[in-house]
MIRO-220262 format. One record per residue: residue number from 1; residue in one letter; x, y, z of N, C-alpha, C in turn. Coordinates in steps of 0.2 Angstrom, whole numbers, plus 5000, padded with zeros to 4 digits. Each point is the difference from the previous one (the first is absolute). Example, Ala and Ser with C-alpha at 12.3 -4.5 7.8 and 13.67 -1.06 7.14 Angstrom:
  num  residu   nc1   nc2   nc3  cac1  cac2  cac3   cc1   cc2   cc3
    1       A  5066  4972  5039  4996  5006  5000  5004  5006  5000
    2       S  4998  5005  4996  5004  5006  5001  4996  5005  5003
***
This chain:
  num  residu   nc1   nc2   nc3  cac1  cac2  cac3   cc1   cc2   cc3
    1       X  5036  4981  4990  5003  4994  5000  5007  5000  4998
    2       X  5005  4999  5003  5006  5000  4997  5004  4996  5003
    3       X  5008  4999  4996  5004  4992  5001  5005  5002  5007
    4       X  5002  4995  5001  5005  4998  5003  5003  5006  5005
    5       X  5002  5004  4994  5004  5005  5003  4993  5007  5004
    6       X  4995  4997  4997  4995  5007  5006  4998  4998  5003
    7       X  4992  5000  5002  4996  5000  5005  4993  4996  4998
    8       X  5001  4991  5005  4994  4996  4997  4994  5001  5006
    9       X  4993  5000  4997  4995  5000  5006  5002  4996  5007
   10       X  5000  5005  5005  5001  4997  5009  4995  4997  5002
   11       X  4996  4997  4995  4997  4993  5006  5000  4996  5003
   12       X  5008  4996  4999  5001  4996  5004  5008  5000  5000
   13       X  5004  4997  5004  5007  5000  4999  5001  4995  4997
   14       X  4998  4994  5002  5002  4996  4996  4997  4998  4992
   15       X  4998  5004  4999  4996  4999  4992  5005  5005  4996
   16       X  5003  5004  5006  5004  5006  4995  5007  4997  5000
   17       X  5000  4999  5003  5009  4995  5001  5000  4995  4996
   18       X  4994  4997  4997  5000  4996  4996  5001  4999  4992
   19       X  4995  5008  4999  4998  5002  4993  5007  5005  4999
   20       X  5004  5002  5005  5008  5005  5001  5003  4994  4996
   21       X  5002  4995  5004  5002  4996  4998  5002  4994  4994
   22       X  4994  5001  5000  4996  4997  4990  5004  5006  4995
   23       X  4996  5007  5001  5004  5004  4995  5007  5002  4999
   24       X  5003  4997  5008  5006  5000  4999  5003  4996  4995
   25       X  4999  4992  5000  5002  4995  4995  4996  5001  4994
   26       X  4993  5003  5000  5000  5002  4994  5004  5005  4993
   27       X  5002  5005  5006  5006  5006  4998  5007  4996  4999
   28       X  5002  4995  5001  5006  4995  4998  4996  4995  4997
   29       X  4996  4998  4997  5000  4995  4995  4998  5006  4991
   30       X  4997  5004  5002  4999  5007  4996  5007  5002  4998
   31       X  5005  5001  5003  5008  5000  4996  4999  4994  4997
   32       X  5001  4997  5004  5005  4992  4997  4996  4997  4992
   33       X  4993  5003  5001  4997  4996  4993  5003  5008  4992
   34       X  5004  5006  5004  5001  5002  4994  5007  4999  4999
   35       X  5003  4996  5004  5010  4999  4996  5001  4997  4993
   36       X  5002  5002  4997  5001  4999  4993  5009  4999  4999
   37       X  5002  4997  4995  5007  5001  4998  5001  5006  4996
   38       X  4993  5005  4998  5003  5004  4995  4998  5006  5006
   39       X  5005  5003  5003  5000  5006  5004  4995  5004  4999
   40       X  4998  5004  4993  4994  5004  5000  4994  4995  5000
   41       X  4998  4996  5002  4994  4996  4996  4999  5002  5011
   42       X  5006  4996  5003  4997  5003  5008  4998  5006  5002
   43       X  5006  5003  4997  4998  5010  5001  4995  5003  5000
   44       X  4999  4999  4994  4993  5002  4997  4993  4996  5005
   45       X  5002  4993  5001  4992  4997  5003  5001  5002  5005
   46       X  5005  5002  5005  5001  5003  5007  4999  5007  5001
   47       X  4997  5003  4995  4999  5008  4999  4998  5001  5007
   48       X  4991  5000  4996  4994  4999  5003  4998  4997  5006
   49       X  5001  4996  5002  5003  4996  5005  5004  5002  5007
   50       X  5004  5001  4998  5005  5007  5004  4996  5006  5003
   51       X  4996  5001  4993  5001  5008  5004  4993  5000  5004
   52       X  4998  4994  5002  4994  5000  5007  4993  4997  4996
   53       X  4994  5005  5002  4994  4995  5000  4997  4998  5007
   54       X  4996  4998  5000  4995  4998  5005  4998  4993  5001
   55       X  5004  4997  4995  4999  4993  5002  4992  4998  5000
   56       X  4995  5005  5000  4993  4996  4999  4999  4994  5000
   57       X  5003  4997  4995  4997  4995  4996  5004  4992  5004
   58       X  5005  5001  5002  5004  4995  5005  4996  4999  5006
   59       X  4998  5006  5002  4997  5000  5007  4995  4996  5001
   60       X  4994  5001  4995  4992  4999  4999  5003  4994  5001
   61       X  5006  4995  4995  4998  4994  5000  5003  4997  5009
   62       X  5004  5004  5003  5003  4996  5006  4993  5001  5003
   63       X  4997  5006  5001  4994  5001  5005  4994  4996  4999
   64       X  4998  4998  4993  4994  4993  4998  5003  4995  5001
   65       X  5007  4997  5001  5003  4996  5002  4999  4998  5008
   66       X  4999  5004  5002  4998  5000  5009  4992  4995  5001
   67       X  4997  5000  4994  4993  4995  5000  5002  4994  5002
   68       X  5006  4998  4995  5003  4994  5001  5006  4998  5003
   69       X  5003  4998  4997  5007  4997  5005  5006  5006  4995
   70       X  5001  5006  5004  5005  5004  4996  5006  4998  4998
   71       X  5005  4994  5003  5005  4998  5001  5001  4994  4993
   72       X  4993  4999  4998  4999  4996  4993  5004  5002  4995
   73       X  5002  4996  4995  5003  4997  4995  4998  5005  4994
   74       X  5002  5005  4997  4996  5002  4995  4999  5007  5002
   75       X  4999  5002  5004  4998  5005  5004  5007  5009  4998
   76       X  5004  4998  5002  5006  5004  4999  4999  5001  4993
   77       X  5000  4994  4995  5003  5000  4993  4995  5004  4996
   78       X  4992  5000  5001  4993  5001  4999  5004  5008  5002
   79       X  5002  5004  5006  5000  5007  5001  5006  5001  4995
   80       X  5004  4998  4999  5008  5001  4995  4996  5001  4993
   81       X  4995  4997  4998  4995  4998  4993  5000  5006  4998
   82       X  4995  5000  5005  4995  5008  4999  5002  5007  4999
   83       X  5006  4999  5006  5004  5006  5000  5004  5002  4993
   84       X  5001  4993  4999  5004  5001  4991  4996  5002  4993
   85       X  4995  4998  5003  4996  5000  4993  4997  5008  5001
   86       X  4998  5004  5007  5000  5005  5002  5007  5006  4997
   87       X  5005  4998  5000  5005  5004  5001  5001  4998  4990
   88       X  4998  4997  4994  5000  4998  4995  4996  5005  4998
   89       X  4992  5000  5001  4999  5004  5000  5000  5008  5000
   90       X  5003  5002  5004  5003  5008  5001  5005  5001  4996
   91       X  5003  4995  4997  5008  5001  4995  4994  5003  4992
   92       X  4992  4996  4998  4999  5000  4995  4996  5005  5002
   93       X  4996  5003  5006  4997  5007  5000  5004  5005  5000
   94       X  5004  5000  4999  5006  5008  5001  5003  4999  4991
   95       X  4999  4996  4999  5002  5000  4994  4994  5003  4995
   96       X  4993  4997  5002  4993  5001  4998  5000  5008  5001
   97       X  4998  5004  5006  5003  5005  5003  5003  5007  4996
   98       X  5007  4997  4999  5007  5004  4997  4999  5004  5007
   99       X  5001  4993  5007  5000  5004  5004  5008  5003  5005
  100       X  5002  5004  5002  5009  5003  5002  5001  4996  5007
  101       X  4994  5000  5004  5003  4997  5005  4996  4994  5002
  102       X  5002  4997  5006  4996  4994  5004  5003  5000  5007
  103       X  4996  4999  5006  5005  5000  5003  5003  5006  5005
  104       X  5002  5004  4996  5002  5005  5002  5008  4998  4995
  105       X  5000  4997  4998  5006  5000  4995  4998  5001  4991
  106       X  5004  5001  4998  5001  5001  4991  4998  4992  4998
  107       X  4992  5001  4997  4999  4991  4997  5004  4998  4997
  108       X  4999  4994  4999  5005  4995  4996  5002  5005  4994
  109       X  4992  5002  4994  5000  5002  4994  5006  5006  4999
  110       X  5000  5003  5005  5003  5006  5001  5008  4999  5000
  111       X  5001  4995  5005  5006  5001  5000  5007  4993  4995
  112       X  4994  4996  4999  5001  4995  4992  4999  5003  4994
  113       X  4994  4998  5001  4995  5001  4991  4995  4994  5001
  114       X  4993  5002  4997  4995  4995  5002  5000  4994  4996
  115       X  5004  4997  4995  5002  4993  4999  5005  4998  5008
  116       X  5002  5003  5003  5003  4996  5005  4995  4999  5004
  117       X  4996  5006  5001  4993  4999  5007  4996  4996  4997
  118       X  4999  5001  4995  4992  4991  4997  5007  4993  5002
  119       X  5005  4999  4996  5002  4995  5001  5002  4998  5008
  120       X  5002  5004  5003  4999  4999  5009  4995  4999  5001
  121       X  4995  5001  4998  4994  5000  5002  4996  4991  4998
  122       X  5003  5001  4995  5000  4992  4999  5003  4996  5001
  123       X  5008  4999  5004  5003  4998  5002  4996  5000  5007
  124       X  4999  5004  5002  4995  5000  5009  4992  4994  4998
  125       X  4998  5001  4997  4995  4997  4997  5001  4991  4999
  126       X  5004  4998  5000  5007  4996  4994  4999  4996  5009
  127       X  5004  5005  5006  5001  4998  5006  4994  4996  5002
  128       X  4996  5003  5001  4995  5001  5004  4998  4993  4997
  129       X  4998  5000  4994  4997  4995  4998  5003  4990  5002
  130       X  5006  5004  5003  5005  4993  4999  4999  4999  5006
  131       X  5000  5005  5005  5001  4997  5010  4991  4999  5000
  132       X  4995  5003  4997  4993  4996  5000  5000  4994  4999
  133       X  5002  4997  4992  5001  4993  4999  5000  4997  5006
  134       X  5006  5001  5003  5002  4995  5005  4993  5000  5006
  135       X  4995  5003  4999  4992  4999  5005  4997  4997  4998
  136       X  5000  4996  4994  4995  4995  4995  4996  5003  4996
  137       X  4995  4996  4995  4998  5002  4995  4994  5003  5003
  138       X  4997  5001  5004  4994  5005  5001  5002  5006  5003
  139       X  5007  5002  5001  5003  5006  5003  5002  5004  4991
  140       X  5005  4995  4997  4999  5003  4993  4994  5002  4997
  141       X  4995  4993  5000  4996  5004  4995  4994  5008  5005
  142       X  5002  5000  5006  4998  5008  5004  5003  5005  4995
  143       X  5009  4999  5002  5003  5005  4997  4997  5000  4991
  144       X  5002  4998  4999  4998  4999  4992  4995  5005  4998
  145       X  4992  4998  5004  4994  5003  5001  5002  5010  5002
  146       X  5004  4999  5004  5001  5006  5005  5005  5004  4993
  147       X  5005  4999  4997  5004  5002  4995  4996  5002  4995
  148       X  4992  4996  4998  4998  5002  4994  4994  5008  5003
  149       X  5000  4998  5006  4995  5006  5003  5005  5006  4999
  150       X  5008  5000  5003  5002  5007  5000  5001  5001  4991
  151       X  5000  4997  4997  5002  5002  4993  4995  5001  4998
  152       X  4995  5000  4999  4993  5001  5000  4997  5007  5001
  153       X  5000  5001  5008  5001  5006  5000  5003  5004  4998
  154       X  5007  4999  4998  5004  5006  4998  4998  5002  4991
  155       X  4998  4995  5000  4996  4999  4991  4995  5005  5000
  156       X  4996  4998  5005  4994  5005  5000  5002  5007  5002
  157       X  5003  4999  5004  5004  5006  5002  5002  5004  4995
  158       X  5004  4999  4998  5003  5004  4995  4995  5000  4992
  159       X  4996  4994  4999  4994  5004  4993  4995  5002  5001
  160       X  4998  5002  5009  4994  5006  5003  4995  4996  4997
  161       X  4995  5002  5004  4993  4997  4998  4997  5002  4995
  162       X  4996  4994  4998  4996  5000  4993  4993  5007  5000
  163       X  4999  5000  4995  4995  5004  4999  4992  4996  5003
  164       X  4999  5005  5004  4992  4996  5006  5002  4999  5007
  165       X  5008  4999  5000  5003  4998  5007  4999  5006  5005
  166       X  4997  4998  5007  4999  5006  5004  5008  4998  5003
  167       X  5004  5009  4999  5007  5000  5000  5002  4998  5009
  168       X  4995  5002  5004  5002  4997  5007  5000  4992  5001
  169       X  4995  4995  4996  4999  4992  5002  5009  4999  4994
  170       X  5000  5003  4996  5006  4998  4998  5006  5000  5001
  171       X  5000  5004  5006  5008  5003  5003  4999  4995  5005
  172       X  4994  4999  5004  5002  4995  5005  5000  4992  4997
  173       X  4998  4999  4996  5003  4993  4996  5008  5000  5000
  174       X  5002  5006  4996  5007  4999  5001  5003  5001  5005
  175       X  4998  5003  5007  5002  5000  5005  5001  4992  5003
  176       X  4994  4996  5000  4999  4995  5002  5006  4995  4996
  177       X  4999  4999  4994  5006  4997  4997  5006  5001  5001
  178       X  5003  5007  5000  5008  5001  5001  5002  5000  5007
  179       X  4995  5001  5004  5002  5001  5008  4997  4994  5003
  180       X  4995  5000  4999  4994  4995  5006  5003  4993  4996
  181       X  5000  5000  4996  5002  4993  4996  5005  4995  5005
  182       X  5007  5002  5001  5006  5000  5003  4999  5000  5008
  183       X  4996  5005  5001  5000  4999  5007  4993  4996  5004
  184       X  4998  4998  4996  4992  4994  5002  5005  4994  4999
  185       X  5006  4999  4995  5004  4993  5000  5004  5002  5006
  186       X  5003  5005  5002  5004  4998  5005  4996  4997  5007
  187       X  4994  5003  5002  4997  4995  5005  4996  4994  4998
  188       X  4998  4999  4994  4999  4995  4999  5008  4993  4999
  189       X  5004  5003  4997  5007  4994  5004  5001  5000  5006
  190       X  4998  5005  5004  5003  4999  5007  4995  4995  5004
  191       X  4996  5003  4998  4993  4992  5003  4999  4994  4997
  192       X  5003  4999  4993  5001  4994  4998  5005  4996  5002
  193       X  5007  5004  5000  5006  4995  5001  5001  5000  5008
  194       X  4996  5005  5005  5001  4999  5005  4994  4993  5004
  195       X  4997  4998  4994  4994  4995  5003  4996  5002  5004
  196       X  4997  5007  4998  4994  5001  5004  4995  4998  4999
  197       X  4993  5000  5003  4995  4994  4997  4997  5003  4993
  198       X  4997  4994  4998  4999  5004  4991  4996  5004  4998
  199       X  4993  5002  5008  4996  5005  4998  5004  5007  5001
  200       X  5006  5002  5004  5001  5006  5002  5005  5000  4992
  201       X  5003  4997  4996  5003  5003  4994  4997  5006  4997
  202       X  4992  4998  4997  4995  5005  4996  5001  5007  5003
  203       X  4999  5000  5009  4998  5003  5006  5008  5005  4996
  204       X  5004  4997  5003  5007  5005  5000  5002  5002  4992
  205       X  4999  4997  4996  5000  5002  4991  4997  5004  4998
  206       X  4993  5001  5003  4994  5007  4999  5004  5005  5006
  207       X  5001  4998  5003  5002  5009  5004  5009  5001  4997
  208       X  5002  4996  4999  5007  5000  4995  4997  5007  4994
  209       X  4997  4998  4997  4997  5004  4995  4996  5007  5001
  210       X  4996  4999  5005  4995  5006  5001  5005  5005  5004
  211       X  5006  4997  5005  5006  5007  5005  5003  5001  4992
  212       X  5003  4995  4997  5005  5000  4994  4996  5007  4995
  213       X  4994  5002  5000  4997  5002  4995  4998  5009  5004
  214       X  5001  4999  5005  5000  5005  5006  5006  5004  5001
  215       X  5005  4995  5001  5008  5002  5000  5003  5004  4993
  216       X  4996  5000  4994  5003  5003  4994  4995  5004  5000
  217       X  4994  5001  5002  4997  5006  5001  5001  5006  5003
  218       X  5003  4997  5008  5001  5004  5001  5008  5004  5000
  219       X  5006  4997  4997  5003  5000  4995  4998  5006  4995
  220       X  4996  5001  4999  4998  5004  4993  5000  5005  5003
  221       X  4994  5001  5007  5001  5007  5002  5006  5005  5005
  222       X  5005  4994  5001  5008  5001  5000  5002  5004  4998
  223       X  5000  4998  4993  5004  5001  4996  4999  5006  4996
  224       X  4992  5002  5001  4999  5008  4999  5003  5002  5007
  225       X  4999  4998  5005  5000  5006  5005  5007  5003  5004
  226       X  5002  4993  4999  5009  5000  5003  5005  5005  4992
  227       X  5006  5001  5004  5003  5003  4995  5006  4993  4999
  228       X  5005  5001  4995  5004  4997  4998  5005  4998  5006
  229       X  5001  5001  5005  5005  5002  5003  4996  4992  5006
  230       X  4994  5002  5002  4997  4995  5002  4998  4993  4997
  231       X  4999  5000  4994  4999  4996  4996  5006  4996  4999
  232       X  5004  5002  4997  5007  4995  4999  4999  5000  4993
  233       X  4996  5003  4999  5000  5001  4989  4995  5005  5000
  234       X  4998  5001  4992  4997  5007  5000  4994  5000  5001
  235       X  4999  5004  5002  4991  5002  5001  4997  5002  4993
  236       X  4994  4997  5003  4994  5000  4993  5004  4996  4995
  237       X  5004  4995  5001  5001  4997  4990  4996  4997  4998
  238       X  4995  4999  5003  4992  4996  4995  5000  5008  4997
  239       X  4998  5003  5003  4999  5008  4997  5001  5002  4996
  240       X  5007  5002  5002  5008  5002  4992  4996  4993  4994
  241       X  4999  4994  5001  5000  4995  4995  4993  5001  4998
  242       X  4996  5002  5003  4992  5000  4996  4996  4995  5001
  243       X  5002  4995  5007  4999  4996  5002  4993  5001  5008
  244       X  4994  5001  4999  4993  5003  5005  5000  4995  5005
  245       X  5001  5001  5006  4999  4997  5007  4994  5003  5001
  246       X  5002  4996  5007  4992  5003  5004  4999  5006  5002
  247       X  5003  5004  5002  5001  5008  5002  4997  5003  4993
  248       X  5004  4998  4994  4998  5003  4993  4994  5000  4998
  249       X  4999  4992  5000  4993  5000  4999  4994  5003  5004
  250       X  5002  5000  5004  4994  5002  5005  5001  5009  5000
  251       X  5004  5003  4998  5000  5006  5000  4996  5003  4992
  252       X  5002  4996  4993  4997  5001  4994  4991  4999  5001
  253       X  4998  4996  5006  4993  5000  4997  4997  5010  5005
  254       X  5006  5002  5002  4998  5008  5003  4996  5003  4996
  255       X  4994  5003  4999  4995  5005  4997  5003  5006  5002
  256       X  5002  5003  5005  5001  5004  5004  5004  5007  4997
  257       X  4997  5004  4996  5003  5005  4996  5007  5002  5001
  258       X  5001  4999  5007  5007  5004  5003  5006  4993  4999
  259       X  4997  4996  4996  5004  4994  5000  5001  5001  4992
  260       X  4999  5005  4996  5001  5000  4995  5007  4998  4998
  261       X  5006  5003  5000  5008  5001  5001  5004  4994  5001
  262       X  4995  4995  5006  5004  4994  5001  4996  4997  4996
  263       X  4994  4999  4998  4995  4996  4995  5006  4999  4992
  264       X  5001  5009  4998  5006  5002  4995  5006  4994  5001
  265       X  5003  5003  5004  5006  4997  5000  4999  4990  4999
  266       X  4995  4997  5004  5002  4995  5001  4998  4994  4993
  267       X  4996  5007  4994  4999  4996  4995  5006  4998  4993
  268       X  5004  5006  5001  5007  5002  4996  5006  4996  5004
  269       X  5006  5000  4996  5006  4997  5000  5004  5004  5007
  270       X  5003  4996  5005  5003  5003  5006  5007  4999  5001
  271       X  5003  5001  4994  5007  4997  5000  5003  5006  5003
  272       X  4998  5008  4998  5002  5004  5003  5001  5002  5006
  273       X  5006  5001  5002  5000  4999  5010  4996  5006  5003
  274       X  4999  5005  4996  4996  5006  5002  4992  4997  5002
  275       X  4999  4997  4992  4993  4998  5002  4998  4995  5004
  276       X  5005  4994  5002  5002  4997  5004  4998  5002  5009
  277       X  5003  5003  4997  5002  5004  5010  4993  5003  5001
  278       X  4998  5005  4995  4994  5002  5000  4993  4995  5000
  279       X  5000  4995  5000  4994  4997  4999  5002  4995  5006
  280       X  5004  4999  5000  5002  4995  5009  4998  5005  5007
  281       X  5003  5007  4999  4994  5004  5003  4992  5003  5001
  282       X  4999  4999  4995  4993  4999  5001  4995  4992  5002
  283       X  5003  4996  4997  4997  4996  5003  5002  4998  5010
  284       X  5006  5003  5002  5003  4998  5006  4993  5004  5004
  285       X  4997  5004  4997  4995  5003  5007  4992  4999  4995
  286       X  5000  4996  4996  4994  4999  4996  4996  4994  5005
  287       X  4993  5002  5001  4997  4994  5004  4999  4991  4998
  288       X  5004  5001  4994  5000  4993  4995  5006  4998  5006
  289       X  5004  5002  5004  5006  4997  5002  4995  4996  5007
  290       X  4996  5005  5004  4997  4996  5005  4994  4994  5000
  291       X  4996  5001  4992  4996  4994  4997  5005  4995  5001
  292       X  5006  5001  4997  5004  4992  4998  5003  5000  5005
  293       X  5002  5001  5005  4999  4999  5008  4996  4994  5003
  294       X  4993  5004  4999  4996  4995  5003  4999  4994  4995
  295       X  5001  4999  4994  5001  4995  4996  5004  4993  5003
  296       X  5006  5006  5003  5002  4994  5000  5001  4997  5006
  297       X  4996  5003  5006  4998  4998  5007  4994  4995  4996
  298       X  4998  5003  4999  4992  4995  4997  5002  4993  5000
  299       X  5008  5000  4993  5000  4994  4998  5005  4994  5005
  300       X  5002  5006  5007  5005  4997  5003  4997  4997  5005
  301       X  4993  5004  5002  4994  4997  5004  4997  4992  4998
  302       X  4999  5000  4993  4999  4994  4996  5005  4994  5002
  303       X  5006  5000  5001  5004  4996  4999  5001  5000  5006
  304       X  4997  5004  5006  5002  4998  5008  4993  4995  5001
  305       X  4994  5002  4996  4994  4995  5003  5003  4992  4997
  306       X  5002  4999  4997  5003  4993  4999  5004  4996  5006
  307       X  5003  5005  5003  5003  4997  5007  4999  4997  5004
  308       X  4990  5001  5000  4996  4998  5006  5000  4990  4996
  309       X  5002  4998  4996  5000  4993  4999  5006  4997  5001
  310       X  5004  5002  5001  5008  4999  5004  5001  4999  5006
  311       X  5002  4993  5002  5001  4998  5009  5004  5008  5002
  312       X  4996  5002  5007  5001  5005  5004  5008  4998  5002
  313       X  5006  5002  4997  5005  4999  5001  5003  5004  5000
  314       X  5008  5002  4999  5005  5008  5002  5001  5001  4990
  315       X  4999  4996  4997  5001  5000  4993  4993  5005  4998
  316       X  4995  4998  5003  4994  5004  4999  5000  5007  5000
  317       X  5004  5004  5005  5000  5003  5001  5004  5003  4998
  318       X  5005  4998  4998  5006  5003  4996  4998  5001  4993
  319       X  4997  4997  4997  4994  5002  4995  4997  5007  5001
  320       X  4996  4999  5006  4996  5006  4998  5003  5006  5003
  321       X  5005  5000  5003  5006  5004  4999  5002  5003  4994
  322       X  5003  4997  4994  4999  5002  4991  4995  5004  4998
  323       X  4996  4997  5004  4992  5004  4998  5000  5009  5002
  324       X  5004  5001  5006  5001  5004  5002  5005  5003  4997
  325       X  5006  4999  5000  5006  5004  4997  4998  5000  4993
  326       X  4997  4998  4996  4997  5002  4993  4996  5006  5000
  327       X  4994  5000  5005  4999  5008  5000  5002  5004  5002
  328       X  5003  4999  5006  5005  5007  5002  5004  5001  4997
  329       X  5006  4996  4994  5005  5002  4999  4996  5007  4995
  330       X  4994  5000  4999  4997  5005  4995  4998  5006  5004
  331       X  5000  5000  5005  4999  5007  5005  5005  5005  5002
***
């Protein structure tokens, strides 16, 4: 899935001239909420922003918007929200990180210092919070909700699982929290403020979450498989950080003697670029890469059965379009 400037699912012309359209003004109200009088306070919030993105999370809410009247009140501002609070937090994961790039540009951290990426990052935060307002108090207290979930998981994240925790149900908590959290509210405000009826809200909130939790899955196996150059930042920085995805995880429960060397490496410190390189090779042809494959068709599959409860519409299928380019971006 990706914004404006790429390629939206072709199921209908008029659905895509629509949602083109929406991320257009999307993409202009996204400038205009960071002009500041203090020149760096813009610079720095326009980084990010600038340097591209997929717009995901704008999209979901124009395309759940299609349930009801997309032209609605709320609708644009709900896609501006999300986007903010999405691009807020990437200012405090590259900081979390000590990550070099994003993007395919030099992060914030890198090219500031990370009191400017947290505080931009609050400032995007700051935004977000203010253009929600203006949807009424059950859109804030969503956000609110959705804000305590990404910090939550980044909590969890970052203090690792308790002792007893089986380490794979942990990692997808946090996946759900810092990924699916955010993108279950984005089509949940599109079928709220576009007045869908009030049973497809739940409908569209649950597959908001269940693709949202698919899309950083499959994400994870990305990010081993591609190099830097494809990425738009570095390959393996969970890795380099000491940070177990699915690929990781699922390669450590390996018995398999010849798996000794990656078993080594992936229990020890990876700051080193050699053993970096090295352990990103072994796993790039480990069978752990094609289990977390079908993981994440599994879970893509999951979040396409939800569809059959959705008026047979061009929306519907642009849906289960996502569902698609989620797994094949992994192939």
């Amino acid at each position: 899935m990706t914004d404006a400037r790429g390629e939206l699912p072709p199921v209908n012309a008029d659905l895509e001239a629509r949602v083109r359209a929406g991320l257009a003004e999307v993409e202009r109200r996204l400038q205009a909420s960071v002009d500041s009088d203090a020149p760096l306070v813009a610079d720095v919030s326009r980084h990010l922003m600038n340097a591209g993105g997929k717009r995901f999370r704008p999209m979901l809410v124009l395309t759940a918007a299609e349930f009801g009247d997309p032209e609605a009140r709320g609708v644009l501002d709900a896609a501006v929200g999300v986007e903010l609070t999405h691009l807020a937090s990437l200012y405090h994961d590259d900081v979390m990180d000590e990550a070099d790039l994003r993007r395919g540009a030099k992060s914030a951290n890198a090219l500031w210092d990370n009191s400017m990426a947290i505080l931009t990052g609050d400032f995007l935060f700051a935004q977000a919070s203010q253009v929600i307002a203006d949807l009424g108090a059950e859109a804030v207290r969503i956000q609110a909700q959705t804000f305590a979930r990404l910090v939550e998981g980044q909590i969890r994240e970052t203090a690792g699982p308790r002792e007893g925790d089986e380490l794979l149900d942990h990692y997808l908590r946090v996946v759900a929290d810092k990924t699916g959290s955010l993108i279950a509210t984005s089509a949940r405000y599109g079928a709220m403020m576009s007045g869908s009826d009030a049973d497809l809200v739940p409908v569209l909130t649950e597959f908001g979450e269940r693709i949202g939790t698919a899309f950083q899955l499959s994400d994870d196996v990305i990010d081993i498989a591609s190099d830097s150059d494809e990425l738009g930042k570095s390959a393996g920085t969970d890795l380099r950080e000491g940070v177990p995805t699915l690929p990781v995880l699922i390669a450590r429960r390996s018995t398999d003697p010849a798996d000794a060397r990656l078993l080594e490496l992936l229990t020890g410190p990876l700051t080193d670029d050699s053993l970096h390189a090295e352990t990103l090779g072994l796993l790039r042809v480990h069978p752990a890469m094609n289990e977390a494959r079908a993981e994440v068709e599994r879970r893509a599959e999951q979040a396409r059965e939800l569809l059959a409860k959705l008026p047979d519409v061009p929306a519907r299928d642009a849906l289960a379009d996502m569902c698609d380019l989620v797994v094949h971006r992994t192939t």
